[in-house]
Wavefront OBJ file of the C-alpha trace (Angstrom):
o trace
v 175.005 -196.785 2.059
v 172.571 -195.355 -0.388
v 168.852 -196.149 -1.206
v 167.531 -196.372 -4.044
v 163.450 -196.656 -3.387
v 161.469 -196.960 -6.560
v 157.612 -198.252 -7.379
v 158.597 -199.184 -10.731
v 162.581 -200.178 -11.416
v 162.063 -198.810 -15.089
v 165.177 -196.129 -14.820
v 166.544 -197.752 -11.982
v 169.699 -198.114 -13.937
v 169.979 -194.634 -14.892
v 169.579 -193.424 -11.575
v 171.478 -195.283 -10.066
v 174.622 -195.247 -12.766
v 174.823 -191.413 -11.708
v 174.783 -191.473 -8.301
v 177.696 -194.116 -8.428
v 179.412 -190.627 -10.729
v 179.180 -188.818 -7.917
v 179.701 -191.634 -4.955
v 181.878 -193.936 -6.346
v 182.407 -197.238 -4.699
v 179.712 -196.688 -2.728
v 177.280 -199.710 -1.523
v 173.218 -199.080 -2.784
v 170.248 -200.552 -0.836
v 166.894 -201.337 -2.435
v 165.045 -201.436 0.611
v 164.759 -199.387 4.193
v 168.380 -199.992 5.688
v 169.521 -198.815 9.160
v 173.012 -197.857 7.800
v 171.441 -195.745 4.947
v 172.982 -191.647 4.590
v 170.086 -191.044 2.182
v 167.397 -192.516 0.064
v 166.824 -191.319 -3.506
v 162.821 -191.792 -3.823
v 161.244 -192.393 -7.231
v 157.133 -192.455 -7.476
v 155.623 -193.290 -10.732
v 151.623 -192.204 -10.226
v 148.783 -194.525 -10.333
v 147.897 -193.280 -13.935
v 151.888 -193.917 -15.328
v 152.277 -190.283 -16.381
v 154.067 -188.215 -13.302
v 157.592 -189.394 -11.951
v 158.240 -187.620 -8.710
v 162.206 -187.577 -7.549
v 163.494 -186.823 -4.016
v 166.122 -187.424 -1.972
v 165.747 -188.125 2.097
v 168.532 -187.263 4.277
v 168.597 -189.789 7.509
v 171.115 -187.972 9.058
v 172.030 -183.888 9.725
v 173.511 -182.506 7.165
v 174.674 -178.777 6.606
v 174.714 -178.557 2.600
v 177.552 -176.534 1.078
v 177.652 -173.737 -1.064
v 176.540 -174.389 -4.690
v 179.485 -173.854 -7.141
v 179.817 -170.376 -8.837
v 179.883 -171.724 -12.180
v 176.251 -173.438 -12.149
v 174.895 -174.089 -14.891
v 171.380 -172.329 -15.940
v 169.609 -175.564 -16.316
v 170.572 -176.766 -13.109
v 169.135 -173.727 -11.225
v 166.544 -174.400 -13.015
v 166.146 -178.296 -12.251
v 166.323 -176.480 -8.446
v 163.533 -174.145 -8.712
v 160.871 -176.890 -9.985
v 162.727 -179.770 -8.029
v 159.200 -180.277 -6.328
v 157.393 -180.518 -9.655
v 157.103 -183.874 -11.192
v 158.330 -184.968 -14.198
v 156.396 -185.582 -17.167
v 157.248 -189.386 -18.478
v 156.811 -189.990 -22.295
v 156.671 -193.422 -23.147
v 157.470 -192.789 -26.764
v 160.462 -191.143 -26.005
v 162.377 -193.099 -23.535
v 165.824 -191.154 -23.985
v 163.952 -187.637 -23.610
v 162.450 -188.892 -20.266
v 165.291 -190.864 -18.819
v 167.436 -187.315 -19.756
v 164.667 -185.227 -17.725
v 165.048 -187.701 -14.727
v 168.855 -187.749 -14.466
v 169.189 -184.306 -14.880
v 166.310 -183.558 -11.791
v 168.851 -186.331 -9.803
v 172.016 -184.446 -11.080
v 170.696 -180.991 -9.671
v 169.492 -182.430 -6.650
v 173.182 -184.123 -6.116
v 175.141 -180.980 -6.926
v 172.433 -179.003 -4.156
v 173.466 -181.922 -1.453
v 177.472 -182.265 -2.484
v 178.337 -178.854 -3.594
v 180.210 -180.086 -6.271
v 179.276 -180.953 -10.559
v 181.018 -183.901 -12.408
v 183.329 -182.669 -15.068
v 180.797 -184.865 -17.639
v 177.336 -183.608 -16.185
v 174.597 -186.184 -16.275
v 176.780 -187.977 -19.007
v 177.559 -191.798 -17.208
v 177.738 -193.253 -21.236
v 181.263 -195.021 -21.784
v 181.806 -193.603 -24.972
v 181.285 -189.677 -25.189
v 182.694 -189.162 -28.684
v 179.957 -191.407 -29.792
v 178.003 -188.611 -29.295
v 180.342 -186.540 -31.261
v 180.471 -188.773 -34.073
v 177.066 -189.271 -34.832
v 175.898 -185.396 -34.307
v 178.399 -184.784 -37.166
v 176.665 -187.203 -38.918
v 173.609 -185.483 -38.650
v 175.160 -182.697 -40.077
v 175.642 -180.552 -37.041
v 178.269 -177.962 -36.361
v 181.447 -178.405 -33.640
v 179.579 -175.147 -32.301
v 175.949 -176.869 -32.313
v 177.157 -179.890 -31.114
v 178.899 -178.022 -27.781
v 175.617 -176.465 -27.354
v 173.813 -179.781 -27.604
v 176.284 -181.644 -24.833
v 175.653 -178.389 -22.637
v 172.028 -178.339 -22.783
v 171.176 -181.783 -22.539
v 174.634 -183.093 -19.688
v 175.802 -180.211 -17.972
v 178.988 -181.286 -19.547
v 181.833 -178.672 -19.074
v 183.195 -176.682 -21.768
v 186.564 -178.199 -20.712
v 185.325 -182.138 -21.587
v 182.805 -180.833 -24.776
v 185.688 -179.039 -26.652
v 188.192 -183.180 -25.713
v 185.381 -184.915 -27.661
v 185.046 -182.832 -30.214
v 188.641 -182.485 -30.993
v 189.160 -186.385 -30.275
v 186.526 -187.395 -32.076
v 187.297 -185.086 -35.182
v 190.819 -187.235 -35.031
v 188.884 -190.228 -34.631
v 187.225 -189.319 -37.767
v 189.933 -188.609 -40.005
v 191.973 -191.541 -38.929
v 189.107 -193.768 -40.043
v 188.024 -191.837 -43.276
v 190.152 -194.670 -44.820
v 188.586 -197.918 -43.720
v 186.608 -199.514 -45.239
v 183.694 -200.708 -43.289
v 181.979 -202.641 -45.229
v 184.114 -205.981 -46.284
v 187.033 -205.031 -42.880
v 186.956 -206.796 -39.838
v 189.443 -206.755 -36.646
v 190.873 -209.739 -34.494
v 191.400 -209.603 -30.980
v 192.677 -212.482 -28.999
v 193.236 -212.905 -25.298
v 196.111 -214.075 -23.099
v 194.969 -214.062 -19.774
v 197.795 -214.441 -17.719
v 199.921 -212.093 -15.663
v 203.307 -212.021 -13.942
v 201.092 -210.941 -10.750
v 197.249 -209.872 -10.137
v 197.422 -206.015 -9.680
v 195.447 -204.599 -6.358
v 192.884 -202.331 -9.246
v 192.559 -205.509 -11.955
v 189.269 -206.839 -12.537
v 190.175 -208.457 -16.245
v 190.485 -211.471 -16.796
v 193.985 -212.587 -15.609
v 195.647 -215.643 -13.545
v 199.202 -216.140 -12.141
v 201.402 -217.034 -15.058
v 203.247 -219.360 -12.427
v 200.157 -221.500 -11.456
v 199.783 -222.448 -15.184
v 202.557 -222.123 -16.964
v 202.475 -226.340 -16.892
v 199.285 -225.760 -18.587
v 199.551 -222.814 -20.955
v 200.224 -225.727 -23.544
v 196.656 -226.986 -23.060
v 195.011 -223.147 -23.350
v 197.108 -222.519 -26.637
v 195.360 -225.431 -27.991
v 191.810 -224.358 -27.022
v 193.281 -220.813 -28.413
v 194.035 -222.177 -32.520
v 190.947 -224.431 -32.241
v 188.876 -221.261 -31.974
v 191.505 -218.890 -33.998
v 190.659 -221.661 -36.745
v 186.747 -221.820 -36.899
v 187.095 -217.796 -36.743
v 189.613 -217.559 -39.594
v 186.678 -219.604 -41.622
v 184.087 -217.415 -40.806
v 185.214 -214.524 -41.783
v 187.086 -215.475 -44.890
v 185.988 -213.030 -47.732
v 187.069 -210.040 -45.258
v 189.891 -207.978 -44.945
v 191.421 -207.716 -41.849
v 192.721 -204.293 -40.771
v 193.939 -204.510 -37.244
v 195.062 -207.414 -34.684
v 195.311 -206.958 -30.708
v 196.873 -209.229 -28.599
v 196.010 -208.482 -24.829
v 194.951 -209.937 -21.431
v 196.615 -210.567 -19.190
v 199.695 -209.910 -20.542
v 200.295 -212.016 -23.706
v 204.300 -211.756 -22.760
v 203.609 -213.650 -19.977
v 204.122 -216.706 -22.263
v 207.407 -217.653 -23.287
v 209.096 -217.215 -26.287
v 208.516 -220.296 -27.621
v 204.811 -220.058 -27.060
v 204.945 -216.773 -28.820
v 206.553 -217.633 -31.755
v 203.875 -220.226 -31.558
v 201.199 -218.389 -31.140
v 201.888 -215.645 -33.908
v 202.873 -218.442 -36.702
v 199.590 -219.590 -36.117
v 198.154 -216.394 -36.780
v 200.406 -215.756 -40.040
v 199.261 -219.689 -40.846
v 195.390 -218.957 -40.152
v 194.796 -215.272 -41.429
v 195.333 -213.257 -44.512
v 197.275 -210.604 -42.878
v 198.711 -208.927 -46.305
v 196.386 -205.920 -45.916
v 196.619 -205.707 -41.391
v 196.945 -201.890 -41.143
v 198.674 -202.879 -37.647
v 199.707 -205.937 -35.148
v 199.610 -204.485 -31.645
v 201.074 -206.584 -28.642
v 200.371 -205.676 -24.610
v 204.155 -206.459 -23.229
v 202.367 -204.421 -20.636
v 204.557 -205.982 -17.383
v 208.097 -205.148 -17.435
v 208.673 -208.024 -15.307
v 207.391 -210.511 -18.545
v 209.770 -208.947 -20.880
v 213.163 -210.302 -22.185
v 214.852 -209.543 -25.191
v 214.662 -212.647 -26.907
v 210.329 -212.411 -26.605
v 210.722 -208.684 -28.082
v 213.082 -210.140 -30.938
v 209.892 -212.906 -31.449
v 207.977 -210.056 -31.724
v 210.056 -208.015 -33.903
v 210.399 -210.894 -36.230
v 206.931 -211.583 -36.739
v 206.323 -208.021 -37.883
v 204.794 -206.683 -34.536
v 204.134 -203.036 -35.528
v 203.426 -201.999 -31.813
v 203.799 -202.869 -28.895
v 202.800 -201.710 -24.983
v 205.277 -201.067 -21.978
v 202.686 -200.003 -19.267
v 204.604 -198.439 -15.809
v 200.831 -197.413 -14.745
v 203.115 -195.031 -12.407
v 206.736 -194.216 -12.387
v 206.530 -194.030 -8.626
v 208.212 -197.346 -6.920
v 206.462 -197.219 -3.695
v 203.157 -197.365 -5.454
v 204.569 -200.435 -7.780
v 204.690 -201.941 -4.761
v 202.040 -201.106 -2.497
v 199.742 -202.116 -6.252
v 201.347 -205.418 -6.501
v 203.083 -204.763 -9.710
v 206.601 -207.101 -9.214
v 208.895 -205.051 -11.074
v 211.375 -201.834 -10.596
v 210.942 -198.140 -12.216
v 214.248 -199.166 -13.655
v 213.118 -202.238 -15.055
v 210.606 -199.747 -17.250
v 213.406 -197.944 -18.215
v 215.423 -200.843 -19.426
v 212.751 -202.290 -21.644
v 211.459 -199.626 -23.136
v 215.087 -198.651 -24.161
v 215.747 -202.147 -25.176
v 212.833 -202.336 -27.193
v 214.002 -198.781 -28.973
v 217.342 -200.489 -29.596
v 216.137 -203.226 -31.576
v 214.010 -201.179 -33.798
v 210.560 -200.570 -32.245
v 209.209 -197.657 -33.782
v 206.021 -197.409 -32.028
v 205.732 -197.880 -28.159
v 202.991 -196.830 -26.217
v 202.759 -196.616 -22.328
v 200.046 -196.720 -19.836
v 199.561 -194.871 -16.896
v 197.081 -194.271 -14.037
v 196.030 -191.534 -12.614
v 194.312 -191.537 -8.888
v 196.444 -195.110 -7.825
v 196.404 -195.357 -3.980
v 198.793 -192.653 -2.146
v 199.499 -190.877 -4.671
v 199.242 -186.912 -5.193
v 200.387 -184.126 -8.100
v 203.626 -184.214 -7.838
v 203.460 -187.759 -7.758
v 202.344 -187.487 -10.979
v 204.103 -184.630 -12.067
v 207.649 -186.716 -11.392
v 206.000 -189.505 -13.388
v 205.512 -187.358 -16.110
v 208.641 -186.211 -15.902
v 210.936 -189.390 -16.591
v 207.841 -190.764 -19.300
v 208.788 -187.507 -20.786
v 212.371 -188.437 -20.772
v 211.838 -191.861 -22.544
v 210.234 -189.838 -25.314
v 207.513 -193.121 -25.793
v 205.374 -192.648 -29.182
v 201.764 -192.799 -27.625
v 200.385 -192.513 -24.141
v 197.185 -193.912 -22.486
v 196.283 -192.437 -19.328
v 193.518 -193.893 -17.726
v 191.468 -192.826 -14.098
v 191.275 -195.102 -11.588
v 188.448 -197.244 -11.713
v 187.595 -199.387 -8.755
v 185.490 -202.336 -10.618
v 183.599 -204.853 -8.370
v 185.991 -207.648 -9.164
v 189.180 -205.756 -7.652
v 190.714 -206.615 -4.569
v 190.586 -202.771 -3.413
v 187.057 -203.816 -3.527
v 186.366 -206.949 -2.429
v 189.057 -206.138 0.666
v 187.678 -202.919 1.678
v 188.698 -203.637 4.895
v 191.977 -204.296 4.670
v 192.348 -201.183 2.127
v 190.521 -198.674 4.062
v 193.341 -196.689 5.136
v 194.381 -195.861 1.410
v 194.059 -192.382 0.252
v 193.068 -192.305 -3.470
v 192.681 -188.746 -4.427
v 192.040 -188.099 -8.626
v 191.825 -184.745 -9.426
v 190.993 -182.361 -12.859
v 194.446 -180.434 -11.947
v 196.304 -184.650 -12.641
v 194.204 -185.158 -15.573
v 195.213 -181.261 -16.855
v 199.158 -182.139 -15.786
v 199.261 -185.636 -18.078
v 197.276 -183.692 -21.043
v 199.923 -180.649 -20.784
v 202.994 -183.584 -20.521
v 201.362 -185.398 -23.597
v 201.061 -181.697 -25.263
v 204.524 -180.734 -25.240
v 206.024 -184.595 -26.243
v 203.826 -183.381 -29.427
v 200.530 -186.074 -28.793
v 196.749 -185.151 -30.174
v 194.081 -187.104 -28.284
v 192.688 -189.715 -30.398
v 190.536 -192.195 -28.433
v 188.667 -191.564 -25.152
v 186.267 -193.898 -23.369
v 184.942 -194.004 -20.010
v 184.208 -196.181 -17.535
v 181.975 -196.584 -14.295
v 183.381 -195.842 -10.206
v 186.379 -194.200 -11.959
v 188.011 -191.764 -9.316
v 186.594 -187.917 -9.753
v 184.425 -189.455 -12.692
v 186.534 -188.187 -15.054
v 187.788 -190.143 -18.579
v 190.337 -192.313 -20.124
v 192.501 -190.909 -23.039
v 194.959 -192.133 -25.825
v 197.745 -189.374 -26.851
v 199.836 -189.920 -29.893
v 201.960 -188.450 -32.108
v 201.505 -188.018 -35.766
v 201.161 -191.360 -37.643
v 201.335 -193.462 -34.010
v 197.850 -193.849 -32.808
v 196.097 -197.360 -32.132
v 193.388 -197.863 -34.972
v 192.249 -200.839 -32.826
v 191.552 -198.546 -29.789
v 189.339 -196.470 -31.865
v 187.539 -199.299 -34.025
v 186.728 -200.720 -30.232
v 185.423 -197.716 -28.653
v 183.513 -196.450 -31.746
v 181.548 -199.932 -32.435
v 181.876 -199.060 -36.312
v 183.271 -202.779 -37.136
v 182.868 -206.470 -36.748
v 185.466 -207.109 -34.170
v 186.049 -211.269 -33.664
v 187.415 -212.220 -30.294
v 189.150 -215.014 -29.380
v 190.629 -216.422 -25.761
v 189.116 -216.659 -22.159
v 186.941 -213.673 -21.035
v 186.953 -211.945 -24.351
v 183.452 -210.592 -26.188
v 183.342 -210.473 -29.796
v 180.946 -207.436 -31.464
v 179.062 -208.252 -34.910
v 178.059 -205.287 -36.348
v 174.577 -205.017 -38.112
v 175.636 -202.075 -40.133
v 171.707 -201.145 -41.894
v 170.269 -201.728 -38.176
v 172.952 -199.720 -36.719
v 173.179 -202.571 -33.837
v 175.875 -204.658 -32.258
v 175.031 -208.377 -31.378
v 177.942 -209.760 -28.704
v 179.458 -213.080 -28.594
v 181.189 -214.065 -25.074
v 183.445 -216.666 -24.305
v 183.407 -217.390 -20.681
v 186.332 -215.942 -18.232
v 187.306 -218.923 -16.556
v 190.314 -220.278 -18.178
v 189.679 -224.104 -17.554
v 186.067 -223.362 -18.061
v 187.136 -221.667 -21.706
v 189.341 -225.181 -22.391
v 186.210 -227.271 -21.789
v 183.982 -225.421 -23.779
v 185.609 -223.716 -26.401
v 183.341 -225.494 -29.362
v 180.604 -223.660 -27.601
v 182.577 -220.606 -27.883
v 182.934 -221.191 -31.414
v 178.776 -221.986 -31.608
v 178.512 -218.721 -30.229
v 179.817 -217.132 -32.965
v 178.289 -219.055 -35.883
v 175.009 -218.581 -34.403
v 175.275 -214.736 -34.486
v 177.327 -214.641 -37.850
v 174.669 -216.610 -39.700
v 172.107 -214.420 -38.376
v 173.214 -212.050 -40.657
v 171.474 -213.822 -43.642
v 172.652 -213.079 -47.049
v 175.827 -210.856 -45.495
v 179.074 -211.919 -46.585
v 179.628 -213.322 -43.320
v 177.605 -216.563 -43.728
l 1 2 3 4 5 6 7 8 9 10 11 12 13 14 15 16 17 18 19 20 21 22 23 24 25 26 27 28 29 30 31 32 33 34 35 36 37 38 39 40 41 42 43 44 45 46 47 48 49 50 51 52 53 54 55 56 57 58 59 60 61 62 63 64 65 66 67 68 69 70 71 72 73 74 75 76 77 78 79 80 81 82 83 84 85 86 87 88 89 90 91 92 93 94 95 96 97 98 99 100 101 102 103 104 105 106 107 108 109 110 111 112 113 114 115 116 117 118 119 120 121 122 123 124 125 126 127 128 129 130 131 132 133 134 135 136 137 138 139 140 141 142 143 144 145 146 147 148 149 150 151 152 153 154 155 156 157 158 159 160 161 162 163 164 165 166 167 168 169 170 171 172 173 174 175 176 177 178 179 180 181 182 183 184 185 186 187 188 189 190 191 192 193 194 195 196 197 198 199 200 201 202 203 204 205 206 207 208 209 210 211 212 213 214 215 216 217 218 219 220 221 222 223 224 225 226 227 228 229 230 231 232 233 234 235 236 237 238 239 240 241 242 243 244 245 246 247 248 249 250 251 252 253 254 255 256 257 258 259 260 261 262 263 264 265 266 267 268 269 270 271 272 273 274 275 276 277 278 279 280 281 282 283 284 285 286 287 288 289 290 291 292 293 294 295 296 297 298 299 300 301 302 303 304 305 306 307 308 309 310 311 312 313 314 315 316 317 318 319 320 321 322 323 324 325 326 327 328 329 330 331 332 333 334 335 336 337 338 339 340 341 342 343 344 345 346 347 348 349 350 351 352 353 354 355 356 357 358 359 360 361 362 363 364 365 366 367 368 369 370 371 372 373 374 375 376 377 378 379 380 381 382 383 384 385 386 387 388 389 390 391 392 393 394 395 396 397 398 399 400 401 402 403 404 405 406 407 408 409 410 411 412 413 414 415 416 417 418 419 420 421 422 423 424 425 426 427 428 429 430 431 432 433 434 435 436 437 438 439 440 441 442 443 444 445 446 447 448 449 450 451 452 453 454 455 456 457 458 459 460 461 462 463 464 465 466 467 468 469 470 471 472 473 474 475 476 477 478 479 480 481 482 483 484 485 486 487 488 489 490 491 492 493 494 495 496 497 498 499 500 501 502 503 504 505
């Protein structure tokens, strides 16, 4: 356990959003604990101008070696590490930078170790990227920038820049101003994965009452078709759960609806998450194919079967095989596949032999995504019984799936990261020429109205001349979501109408 011991809880989140980078998973105390390792002390003065950081060890501790490759602001964060820091109140970022780099050099002294993204614990690094080129700055400049300012490594500065110079050339064609994007939510599942914390429920514990959700489902899909007619929608997303959970009837369903509610003669693409093998059969992908499904997901997460197992995922490497090979058969042109890197037990060659037969299947994008241990997972909320697990993610796995996506000729095109992920390292979407997910991007980027329909799903409004997104949630519980989907749809209207004289209202 780790304290956190503050006089004023003003970058409370900041501090401690970096020390879960470098401990993730572990537990954080706001108060003197017996059980504490070490408390991370944070004085504002009397006079609200001085912020003095330290950290107390309870307990003896030899610290290692500091890493060759320090960076110079770190050793200097080191030297003046007794200094305080000077807090501006008219410059929030600058002083909230100041802090977590003081905390990052401190942590590096005590571990021995830097995070591949410095002080960096953002979600969304080509962001950064994005709106430094805005500003007119170099690639150079902007590597200089990340440097100076996160202690990012050379290795994770030159991945944004490159992804988010794809990024930008992939969206050079949309236009912003009268497009919008759908996304609607099936949240159901053949089984609950041991790392899930979305929004998902056994398929078999409602499939007498997937009827009654579908309903909810249109009654919402309606109200949002009428708010945003007037707008051209570019990209759909059907995800979860696992929207193949539902039968084929309830799919062909589903996606008349959508052709019934929504202009869809200018949709730039209609993605579907078959994600689980085990909810795939040919006659849901021929549903799909019919209804003009431009791409779809088959997600292994690991070619390995005693980790399918051990991570509660009910279906055979085989059964991967055969679907994604069935899906090529009857015509699918774009398949992507998601995989996980730092699942429980496993190790590089693990990964490389997972590689190795995704290589073989020759799939048109990849997603490979670091384990991330969220609060609502049962390798969380069981620590106990999971204690025993090894889960080891390393930069030499994250190199090995960038090399493999490399040489099956994939560019990195969206990247996004997320909190407690294993070695704090990214997420990243590889595809080949003409194959990557404009949805992925437009969701990562916040440079569009997304709508959002379904249990557990958020929609964004974007306030394009404020440069601000105002979020719209609908509540996760499914029977919750049945109940009170009018106030989901109130939601909505309320922050749509806000907009004034916007094309919206």
């Amino acid at each position: 356990m780790i304290e956190i011991l503050l006089n004023d809880r003003a970058y409370e989140q900041d501090i401690r959003e970096l020390l879960m980078a470098f401990y993730p998973g572990e537990t954080f105390a706001y108060e003197p604990s017996p059980d504490t390792e070490f408390s991370v002390e944070g004085i504002i003065d009397k006079g609200r101008e001085w912020f003095s950081l330290k950290i107390i060890s309870h307990r003896q501790q030899d610290f290692p070696e500091l890493p060759p490759d320090l960076d110079e602001g770190v050793e200097e964060e080191l030297a003046h590490a007794e200094e305080p820091i000077k807090v501006d109140y008219d410059n929030r970022t600058e002083t909230k930078s100041r802090i977590k780099g003081r905390l990052y050099a401190l942590l590096v002294l005590r571990t021995g170790r830097l995070l591949p993204w410095g002080t960096l614990t953002g979600i969304r690094p080509t962001k950064i990227v994005m709106t430094k080129l805005g500003e007119g700055m170099s690639q150079s400049e902007i590597a200089s920038y990340m440097k100076r300012t996160y202690y990012t490594s050379h290795q994770k500065i030159e991945l944004a820049i490159k992804t988010a110079l794809y990024e930008r050339e992939l969206l050079g064609a949309m236009d912003y101003e009268n497009g919008c994007s759908l996304y609607i939510g099936i949240p159901f599942c053949p089984t609950t994965c041991l790392y899930c914390s979305f929004t998902s429920y056994p398929i078999e514990k409602w499939k007498e009452r997937t009827g009654l959700y579908l309903e909810a489902l249109y009654h919402e899909m309606g109200a949002v078709a009428d708010q945003i007619k007037g707008k051209t929608l570019d990209s759909v997303y059907f995800g979860g759960g696992t929207p193949t959970s539902l039968s084929a009837e309830e799919l062909d369903q589903l996606l008349s609806k959508l052709e019934e509610l929504f202009d869809l003669s200018h949709i730039k693409e209609l993605t579907v998450e078959a994600g689980r093998p085990d909810s795939i059969t040919r006659e849901k992908l021929m549903t799909l194919k019919n209804h003009g499904v431009t791409r779809i997901s088959i997600n292994p997460q690991t070619m390995q079967q005693r980790t399918l197992d051990l991570i509660g995922r009910r279906h055979t490497v085989d059964m991967v095989k055969n679907c994604f090979l069935m899906a090529r058969d009857m015509g699918f042109d774009n398949i992507n596949m998601d995989l996980i890197v730092g699942l429980p037990q496993e190790d590089m060659e693990d990964v490389r032999d997972t590689m190795e037969q995704i290589r073989a299947l020759a799939p048109d994008s990849i997603t490979v995504h670091s384990l991330a241990v969220k609060r609502a997972a049962r390798l969380n909320t069981m620590k106990e019984v999971y204690k025993d697990l090894k889960i080891v993610g390393t930069q030499e796995m994250i190199d090995l799936t960038a090399k493999y996506a490399a040489d099956m000729g994939m560019e990195p095109y969206y990247l996004y990261r997320q909190k407690n992920m294993a070695g704090n390292f990214e997420n990243v979407g590889y595809a080949r020429p003409g194959k990557a997910c404009l949805y992925n991007i437009l969701i990562m980027e916040e440079q569009q109205t997304i709508m959002a329909c379904g249990a557990g799903t958020t929609t964004k409004v974007l306030y394009r001349e404020e440069n601000r997104i105002e979020r719209a949630e609908n509540v996760k519980d499914v029977g919750q979501y049945m109940e009170r989907v009018e106030e989901m749809v109130g939601r909505k209207r309320r922050i749509l109408s806000s907009l004034g004289d916007s094309i919206y209202n």
